[in-house]
KETORFI-332012 format. One line per 10 residues: number of its first residue (from 1); for each residue x, z, y of N, C-alpha, C, O, CB. Coordinates in pm, whole numbers, always signed. Glycine has a CB too. Example, Ala and Ser with C-alpha at 12.3 -4.5 7.8 and 13.67 -1.06 7.14 Angstrom:
BEGIN
1) +1319:+780:-569:+1230:+780:-450:+1320:+780:-330:+1424:+846:-332:+1131:+905:-447; +1285:+708:-225:+1367:+714:-106:+1290:+787:+3:+1341:+804:+114:+1408:+572:-60
end
This chain:
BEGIN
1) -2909:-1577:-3231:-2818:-1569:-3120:-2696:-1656:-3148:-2650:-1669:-3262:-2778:-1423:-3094; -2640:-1721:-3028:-2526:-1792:-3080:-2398:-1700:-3019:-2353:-1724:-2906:-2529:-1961:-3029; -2342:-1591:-3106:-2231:-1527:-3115:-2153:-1647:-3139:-2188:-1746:-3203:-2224:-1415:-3213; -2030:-1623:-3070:-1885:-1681:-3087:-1832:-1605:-3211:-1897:-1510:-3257:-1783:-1655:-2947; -1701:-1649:-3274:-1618:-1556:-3369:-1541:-1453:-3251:-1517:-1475:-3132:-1491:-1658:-3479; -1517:-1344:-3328:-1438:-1251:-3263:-1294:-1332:-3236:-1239:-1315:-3127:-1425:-1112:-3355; -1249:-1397:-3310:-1096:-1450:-3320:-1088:-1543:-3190:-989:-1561:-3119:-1060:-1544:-3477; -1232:-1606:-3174:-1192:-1741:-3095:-1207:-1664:-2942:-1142:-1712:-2849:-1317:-1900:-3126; -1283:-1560:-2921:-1306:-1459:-2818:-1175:-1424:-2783:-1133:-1431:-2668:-1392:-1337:-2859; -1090:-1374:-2908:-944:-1258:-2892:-839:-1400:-2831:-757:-1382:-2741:-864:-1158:-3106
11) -857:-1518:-2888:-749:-1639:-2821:-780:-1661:-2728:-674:-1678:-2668:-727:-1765:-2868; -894:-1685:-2629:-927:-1736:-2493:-857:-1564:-2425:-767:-1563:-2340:-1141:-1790:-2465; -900:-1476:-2464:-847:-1326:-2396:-700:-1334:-2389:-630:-1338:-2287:-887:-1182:-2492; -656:-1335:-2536:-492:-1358:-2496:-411:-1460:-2415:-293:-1454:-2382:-429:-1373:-2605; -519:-1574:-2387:-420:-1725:-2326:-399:-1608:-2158:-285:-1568:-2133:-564:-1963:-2296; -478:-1581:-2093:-491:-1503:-1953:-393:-1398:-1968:-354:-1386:-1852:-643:-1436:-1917; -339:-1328:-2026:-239:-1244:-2043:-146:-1281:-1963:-102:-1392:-1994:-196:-1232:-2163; -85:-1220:-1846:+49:-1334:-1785:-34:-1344:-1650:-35:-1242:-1581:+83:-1529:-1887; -74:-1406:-1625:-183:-1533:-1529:-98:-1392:-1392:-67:-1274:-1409:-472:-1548:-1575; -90:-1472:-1286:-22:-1384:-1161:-141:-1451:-1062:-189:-1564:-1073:+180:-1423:-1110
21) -172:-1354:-969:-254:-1355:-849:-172:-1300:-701:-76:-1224:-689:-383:-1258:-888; -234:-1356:-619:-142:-1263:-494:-255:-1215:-418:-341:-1299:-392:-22:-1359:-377; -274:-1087:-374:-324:-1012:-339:-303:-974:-169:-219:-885:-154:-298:-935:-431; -361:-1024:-49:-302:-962:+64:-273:-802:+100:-332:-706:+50:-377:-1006:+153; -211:-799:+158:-175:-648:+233:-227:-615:+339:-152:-570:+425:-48:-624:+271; -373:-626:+368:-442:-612:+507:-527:-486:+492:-609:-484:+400:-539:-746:+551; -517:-376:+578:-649:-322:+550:-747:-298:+583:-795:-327:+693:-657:-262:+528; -819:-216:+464:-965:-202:+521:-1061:-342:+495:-1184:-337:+509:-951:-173:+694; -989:-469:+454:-1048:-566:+478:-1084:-603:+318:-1203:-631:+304:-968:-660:+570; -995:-610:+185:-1052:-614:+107:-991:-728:+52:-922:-797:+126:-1166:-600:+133
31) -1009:-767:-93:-1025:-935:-154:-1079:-1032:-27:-1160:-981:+50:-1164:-948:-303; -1044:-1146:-7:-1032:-1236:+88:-1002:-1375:+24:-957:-1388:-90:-932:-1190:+182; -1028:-1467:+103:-962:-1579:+87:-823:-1576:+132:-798:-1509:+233:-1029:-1675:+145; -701:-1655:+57:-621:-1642:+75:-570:-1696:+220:-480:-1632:+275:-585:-1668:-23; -622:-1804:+281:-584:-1887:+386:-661:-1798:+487:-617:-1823:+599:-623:-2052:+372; -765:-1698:+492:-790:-1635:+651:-649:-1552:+739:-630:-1540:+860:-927:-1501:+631; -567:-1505:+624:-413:-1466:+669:-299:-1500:+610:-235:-1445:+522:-392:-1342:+671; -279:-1622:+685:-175:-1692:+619:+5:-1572:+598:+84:-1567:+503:-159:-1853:+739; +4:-1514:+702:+126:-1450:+767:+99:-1345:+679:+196:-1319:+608:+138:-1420:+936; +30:-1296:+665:+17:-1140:+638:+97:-1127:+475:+61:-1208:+389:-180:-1083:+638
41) +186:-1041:+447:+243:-1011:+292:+114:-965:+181:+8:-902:+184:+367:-866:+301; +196:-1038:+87:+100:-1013:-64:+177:-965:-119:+299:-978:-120:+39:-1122:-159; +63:-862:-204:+140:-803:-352:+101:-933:-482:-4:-997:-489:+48:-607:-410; +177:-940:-541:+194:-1054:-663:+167:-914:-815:+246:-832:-862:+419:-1159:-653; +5:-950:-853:-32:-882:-943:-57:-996:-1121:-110:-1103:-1151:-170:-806:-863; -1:-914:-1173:+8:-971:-1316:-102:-962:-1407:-102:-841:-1430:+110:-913:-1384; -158:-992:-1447:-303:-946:-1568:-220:-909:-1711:-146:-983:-1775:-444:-1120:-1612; -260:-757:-1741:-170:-769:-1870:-232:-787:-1987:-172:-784:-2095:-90:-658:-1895; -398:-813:-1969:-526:-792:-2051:-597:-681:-2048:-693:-670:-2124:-506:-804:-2174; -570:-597:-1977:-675:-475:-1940:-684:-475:-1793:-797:-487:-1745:-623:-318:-1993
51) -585:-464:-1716:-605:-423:-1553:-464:-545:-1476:-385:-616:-1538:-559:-192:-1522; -477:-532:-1343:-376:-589:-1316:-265:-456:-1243:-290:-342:-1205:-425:-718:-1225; -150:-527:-1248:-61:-424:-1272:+55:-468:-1184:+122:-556:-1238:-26:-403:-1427; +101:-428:-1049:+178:-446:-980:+306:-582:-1074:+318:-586:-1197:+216:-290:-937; +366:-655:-997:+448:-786:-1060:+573:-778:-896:+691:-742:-894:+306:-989:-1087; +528:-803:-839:+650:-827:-706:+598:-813:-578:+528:-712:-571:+717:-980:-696; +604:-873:-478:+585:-884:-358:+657:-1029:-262:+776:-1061:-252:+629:-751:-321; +532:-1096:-202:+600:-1162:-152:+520:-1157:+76:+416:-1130:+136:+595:-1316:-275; +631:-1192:+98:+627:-1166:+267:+513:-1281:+338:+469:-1257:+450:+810:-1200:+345; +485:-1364:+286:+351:-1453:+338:+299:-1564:+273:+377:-1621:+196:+371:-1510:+462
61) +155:-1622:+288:+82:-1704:+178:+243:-1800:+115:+290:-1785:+2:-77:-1827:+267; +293:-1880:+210:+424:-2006:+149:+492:-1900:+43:+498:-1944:-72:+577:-2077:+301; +525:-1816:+57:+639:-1767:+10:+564:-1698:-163:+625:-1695:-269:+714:-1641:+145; +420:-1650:-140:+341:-1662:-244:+273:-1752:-327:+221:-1727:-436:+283:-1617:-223; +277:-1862:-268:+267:-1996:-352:+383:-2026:-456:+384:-2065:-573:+265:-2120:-250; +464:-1997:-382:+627:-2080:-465:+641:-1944:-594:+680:-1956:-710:+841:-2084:-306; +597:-1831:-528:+583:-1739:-671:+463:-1758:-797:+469:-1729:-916:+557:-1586:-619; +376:-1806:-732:+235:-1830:-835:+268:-1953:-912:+258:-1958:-1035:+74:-1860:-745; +308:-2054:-835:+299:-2217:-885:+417:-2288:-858:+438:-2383:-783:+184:-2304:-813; +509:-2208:-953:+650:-2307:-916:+692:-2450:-962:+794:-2508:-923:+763:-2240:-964
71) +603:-2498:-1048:+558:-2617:-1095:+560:-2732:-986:+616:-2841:-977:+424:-2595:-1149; +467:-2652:-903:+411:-2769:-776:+539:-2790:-702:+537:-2891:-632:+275:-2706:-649; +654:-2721:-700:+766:-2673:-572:+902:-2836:-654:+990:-2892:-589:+855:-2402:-599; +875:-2857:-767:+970:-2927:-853:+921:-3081:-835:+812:-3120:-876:+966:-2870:-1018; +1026:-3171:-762:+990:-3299:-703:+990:-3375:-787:+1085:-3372:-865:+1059:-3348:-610; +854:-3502:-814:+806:-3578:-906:+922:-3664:-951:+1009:-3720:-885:+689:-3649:-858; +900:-3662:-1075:+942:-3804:-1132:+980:-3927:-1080:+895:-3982:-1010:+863:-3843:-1191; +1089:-3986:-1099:+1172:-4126:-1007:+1001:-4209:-1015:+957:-4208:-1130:+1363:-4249:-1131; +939:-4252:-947:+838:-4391:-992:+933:-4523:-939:+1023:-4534:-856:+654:-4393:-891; +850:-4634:-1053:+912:-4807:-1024:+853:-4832:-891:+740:-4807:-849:+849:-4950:-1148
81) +968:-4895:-825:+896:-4940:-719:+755:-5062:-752:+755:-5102:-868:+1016:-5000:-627; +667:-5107:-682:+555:-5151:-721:+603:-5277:-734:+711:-5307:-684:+440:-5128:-642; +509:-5387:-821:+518:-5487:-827:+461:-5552:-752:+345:-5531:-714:+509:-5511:-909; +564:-5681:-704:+469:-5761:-582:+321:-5822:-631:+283:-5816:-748:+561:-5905:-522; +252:-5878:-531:+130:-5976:-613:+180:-6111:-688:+287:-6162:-653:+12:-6035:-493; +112:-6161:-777:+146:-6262:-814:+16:-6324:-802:-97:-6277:-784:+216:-6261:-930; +81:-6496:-824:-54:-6559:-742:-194:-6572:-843:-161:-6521:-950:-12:-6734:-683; -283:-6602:-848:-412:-6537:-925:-499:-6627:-867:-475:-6708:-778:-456:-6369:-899; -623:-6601:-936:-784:-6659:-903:-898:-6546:-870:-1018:-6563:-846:-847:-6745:-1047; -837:-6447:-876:-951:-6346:-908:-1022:-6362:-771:-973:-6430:-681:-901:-6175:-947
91) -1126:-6303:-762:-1247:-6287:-670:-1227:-6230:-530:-1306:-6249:-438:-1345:-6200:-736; -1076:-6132:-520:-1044:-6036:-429:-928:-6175:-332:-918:-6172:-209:-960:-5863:-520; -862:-6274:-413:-753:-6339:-350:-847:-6436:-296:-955:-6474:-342:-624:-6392:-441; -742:-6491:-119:-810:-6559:-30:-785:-6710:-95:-689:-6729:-169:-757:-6528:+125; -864:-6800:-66:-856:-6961:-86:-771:-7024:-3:-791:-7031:+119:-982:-7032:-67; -673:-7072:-64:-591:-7171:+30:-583:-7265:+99:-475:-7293:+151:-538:-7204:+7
end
């Protein structure tokens, strides 16, 4: 059998520790995709390594994004503006 080590099992278990999900507030209806109710409030659940465990609440999918992935919300890096073409032979430039 190809068993893993217990150790390398216990580090992939501990990296998920943390990890936040948002959960809608609809009922009767269940786990869902997040986008069938955009409007509707989520509970923001935490994994603590056994169960998930109440974390916050937020009032609709936008407002639960910016809690899950605040990474994405932080505006990129200055970029160089591009360099013009310079003149060339390659296969793609027109003949003069």
């Amino acid at each position: 059998m190809d068993d893993e080590p217990l150790s390398d099992w216990a580090e992939r278990r501990a990296a998920k520790i943390g990890r936040l999900r948002a959960v809608p507030l609809v009922p009767k209806e269940g786990l869902k995709g997040s986008h069938l109710n955009p409007e509707a409030p989520r509970a923001i659940q935490r994994w603590n390594g056994y169960a998930w465990e109440p974390h916050g609440f937020a009032s609709n999918l936008a407002e639960a994004k910016r809690i899950l992935y605040p990474e994405a919300m932080t505006p990129p890096a200055a970029v160089s503006p591009p360099q013009p073409l310079r003149s060339g032979t390659g296969k793609h430039r027109k003949p003069r």
